[in-house]
N, C-alpha and C positions, 0 to 999 in steps of 0.2 A: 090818709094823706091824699091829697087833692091834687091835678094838676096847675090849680090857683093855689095853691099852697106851695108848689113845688116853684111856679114864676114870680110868689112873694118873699120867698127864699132867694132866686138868684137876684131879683133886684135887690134885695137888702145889701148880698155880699157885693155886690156893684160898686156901694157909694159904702160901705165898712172897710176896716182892717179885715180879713182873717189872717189867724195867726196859728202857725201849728209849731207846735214844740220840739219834734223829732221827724227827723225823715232821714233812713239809711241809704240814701243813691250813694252817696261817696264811695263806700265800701263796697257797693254793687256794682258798680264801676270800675273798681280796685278789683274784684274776684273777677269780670268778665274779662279787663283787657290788659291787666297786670299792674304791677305797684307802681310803676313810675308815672307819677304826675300828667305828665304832658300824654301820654299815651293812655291813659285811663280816660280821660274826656275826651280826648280824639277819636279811640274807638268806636263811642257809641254816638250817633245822630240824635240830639234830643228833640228837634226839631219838625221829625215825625214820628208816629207813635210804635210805641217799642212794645210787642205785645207778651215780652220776659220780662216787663218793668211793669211795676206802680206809678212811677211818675216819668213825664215827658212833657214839654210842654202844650200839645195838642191837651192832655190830660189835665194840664193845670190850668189851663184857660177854661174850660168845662167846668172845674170845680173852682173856678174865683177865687184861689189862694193869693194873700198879697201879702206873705210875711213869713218863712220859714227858717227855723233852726234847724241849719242843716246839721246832723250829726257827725262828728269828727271822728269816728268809732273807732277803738284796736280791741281786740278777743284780747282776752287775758292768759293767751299761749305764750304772748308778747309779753315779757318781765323787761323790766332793770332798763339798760341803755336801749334796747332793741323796741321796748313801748313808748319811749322819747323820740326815738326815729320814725316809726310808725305812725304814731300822731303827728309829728313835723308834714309825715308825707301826706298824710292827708287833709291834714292843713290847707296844704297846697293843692292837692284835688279839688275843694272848694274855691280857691280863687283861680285858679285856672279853668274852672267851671264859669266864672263871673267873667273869666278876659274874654273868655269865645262866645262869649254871649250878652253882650252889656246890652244890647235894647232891649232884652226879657230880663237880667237881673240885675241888682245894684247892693253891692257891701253897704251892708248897715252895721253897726256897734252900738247905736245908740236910737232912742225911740223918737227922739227928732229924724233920723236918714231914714228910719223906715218910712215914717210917712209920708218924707220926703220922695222916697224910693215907688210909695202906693200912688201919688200923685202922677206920678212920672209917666205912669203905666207897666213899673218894671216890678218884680218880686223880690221886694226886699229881704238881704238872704245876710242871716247872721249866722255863727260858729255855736254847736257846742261841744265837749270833749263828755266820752261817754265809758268811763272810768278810772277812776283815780290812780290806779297802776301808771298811768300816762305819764306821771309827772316823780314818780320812780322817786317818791319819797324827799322831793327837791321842792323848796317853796320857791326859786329860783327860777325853778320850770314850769312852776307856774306865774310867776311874773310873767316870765316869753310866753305863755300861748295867751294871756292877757294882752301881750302887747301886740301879738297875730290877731288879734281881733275876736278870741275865743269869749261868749258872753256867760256861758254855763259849765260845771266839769260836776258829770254824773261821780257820784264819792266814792262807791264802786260800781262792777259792773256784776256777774254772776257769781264771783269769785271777790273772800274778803282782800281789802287791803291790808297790809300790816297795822294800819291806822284806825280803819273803819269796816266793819260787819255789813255782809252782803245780806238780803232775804233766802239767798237759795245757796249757804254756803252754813255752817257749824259755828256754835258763837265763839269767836275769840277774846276781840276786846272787850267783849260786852255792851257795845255801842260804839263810841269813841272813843281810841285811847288820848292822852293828853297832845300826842302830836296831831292828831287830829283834830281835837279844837282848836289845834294851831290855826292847820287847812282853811279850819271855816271863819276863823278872825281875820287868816289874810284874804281870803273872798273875798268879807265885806268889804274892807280897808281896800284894795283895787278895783270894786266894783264888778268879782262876777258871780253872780247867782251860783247860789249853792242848790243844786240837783241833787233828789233826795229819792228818786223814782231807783229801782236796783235796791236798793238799802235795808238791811231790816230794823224792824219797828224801835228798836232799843235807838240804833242809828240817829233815825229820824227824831227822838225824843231829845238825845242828845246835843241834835243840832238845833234844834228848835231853843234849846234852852242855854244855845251858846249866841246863836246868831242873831245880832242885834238888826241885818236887813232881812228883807221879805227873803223867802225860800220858795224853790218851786218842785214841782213833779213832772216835768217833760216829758215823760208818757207812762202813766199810772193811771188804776182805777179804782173802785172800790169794796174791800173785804167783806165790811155787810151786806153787800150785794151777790158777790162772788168771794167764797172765802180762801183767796190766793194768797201766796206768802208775797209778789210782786206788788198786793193791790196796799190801800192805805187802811187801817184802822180809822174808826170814827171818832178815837179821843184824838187823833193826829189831827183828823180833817177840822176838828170842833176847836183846834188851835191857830188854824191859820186866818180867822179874823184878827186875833190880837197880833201875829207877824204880821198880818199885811201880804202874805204869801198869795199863791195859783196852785191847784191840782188841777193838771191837764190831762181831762181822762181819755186814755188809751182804746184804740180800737182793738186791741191783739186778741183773737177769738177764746183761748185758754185764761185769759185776764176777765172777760167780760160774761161768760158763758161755763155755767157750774158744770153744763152736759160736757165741755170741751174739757173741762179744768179735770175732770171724773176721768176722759179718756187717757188725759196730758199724764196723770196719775199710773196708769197703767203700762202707758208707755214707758214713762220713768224705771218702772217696779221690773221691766223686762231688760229694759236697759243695764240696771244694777246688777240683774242673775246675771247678762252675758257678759258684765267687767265690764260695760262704757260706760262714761260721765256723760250724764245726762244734760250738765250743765256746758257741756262742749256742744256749741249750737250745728257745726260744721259735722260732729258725729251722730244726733239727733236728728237731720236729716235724713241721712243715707240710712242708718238704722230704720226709721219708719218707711221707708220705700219698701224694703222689705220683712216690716214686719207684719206674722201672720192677725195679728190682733184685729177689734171689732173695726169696723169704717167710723171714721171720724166722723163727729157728729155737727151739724151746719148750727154757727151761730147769726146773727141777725143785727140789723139797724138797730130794733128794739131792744134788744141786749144793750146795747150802747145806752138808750136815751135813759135804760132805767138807771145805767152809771152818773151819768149827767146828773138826770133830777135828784137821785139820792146826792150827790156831789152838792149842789144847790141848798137841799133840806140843810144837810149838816153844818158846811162850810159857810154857805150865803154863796148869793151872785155874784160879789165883787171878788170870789175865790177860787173860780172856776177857767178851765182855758182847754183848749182841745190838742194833744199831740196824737199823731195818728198811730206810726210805726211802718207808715209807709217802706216797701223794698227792706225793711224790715226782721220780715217773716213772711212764710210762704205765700197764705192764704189770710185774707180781712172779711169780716161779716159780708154776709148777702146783704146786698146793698149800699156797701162800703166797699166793694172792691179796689176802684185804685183813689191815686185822685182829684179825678173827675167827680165825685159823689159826694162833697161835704154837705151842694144845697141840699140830697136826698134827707142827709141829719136835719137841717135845720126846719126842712118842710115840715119831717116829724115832729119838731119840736112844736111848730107852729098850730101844725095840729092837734097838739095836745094842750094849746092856749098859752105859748108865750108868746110873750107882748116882742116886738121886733124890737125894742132899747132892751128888755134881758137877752136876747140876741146877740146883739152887735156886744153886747160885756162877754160873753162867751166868746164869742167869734176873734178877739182882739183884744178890743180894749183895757182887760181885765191885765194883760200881758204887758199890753204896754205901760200902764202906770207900774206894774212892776219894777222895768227897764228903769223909769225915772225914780223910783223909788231906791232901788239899790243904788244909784248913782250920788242919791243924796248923802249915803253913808262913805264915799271915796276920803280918803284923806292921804 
């Protein structure tokens, strides 16, 4: 990678979408300055750069993002009415994040505001909800975060639903049980993407084979590549030309990097001896602070591109879309650290000979005919 590689990169994202699929500030918002709404986005300045955060917008202006779903997230500590409340509340962290800052962002729901929103000069910022516990078994409740402006609701999150099978959780229903392809019927039918990243493989065949609109992966990567239980299979990815679907592949180091996924492994295996769930991300932290185990191993941009291109090979180009995991998770590839670094990905790419129109279908586009595509299916 070049530095004429690296200034053919930012101009491209200049006059494109980029679109990212997941970004956790809400909730890292939510953990630094408490649950309430108005005091969550007050507390922190995003306006200069926050150097406990991924994103800011000094950050995002570096890295030319003009389009993000921001994640509506609740842990699956949160059951029953208390995961309804907790996603309302963050609901609201998001548009309260949009009232204090309307000249950097603009409520998008649909792929006209967005571009309307990139025109603008502002960051068009849509909803998604990132596990299906949220909606606490209520197709009602999902109506209302549909009508909050919610575009996506991950189907689980670490933990199954009663409905639907996580990747990192023991099979219950086997994929979907039948109220689950309830879930994904009333998606289509209200118009919001069914989020298939979290899910295990049964899941995702499941839906694939219920849902008549495109389906996506908000921040997943790929098993051939790396073979993670979060990442995708290649019969899944080799499916989503005939949905019409996006795999938006995931920077998370353990996702994308077999050396990190080996240690993540071990972590796990210590975690199980001393009685924590591994799957409790809040306890997996402070456990690895002090665990005596080997140093984490560094994963890399090029980790990422080889997700991408295998993503590509499999899928096609009109299949493909980028969600980072920004604020997230701790630590993002060298090179990807916050983001500020998307044109570092696309230098790469460019360096490695793609043309700037397979670009710009990564960078966006690919996303956004999604958006109008599930739109066609509303009734």
């Amino acid at each position: 990678m070049t530095s004429g590689e690296l200034a053919r990169a930012t101009a491209l994202l200049d006059s494109v979408i980029l679109a990212d699929g997941h970004n956790d500030l809400p909730w890292e918002l939510r953990d630094t300055s408490g649950p309430n709404p108005v005091e969550a986005v007050a507390g922190t300045d995003l306006t200069v750069r926050q150097p406990h955060l991924h994103t800011d917008f000094p950050k995002l202006a570096e890295g030319k993002l003009g389009m993000q779903f921001w994640s509506v997230y609740v842990p699956c500590e949160f059951e029953g009415d208390s995961a309804v409340t907790a996603v309302l509340e963050q609901i609201e962290v998001v548009h309260q994040m949009i009232e204090r800052y309307p000249d950097r962002l603009a409520l998008a729901t649909t792929a006209d505001e967005a571009e309307a929103a990139f025109a603008s000069g502002r960051i068009a910022s849509l909803l998604g909800a990132e596990g299906g516990h949220s909606i606490a078994e209520s197709l009602g409740v999902l109506r209302i975060l549909r009508r909050l402006g919610v575009r996506y609701m991950t189907l689980t999150h670490n933990y199954n639903t009663p409905w639907a099978d996580s990747a990192t959780d023991e099979p219950a229903s086997g994929g979907l049980s039948e109220f689950g392809r309830d879930v994904v019927r009333e998606m289509n039918r209200i118009g919001m993407l069914v989020d298939l990243s979290h899910v295990a493989a049964t899941t995702m065949r499941d839906a694939l084979d219920t849902s008549v609109a495109p389906v996506i992966f908000s921040h997943s990567s790929c098993r051939a590549v790396n073979d993670h239980p979060r990442n995708i299979p290649d019969d899944v990815l080799g499916r989503l030309a005939g949905n019409g679907g996006v795999a938006m592949v995931t920077f998370v180091p353990a996702f994308v990097s077999p050396a990190v996924a080996a240690w993540d492994e071990r972590l796990k295996a210590a975690m199980n001896a001393d009685g924590q769930d591994y799957r409790r991300l809040d306890l997996r932290g402070k456990f690895a602070e002090s665990w005596d185990g080997p140093p984490k191993p560094e994963s890399t941009v090029e980790d990422v591109v080889a997700h991408v291109e295998h993503a590509r090979e499999v899928a096609g180009i009109d299949h493909i879309g980028l969600g980072g995991d920004y604020d997230g998770v701790g630590k993002l590839p060298t090179g990807l650290e916050d983001v500020s670094k998307y044109p570092v990905l696309f230098a790469a790419l460019l360096a490695r000979g793609w043309s700037e129109a397979d670009c710009a279908k990564l960078a966006g586009q690919n996303t956004l005919r999604v958006l109008r595509d599930a739109d066609s299916f509303t009734h």
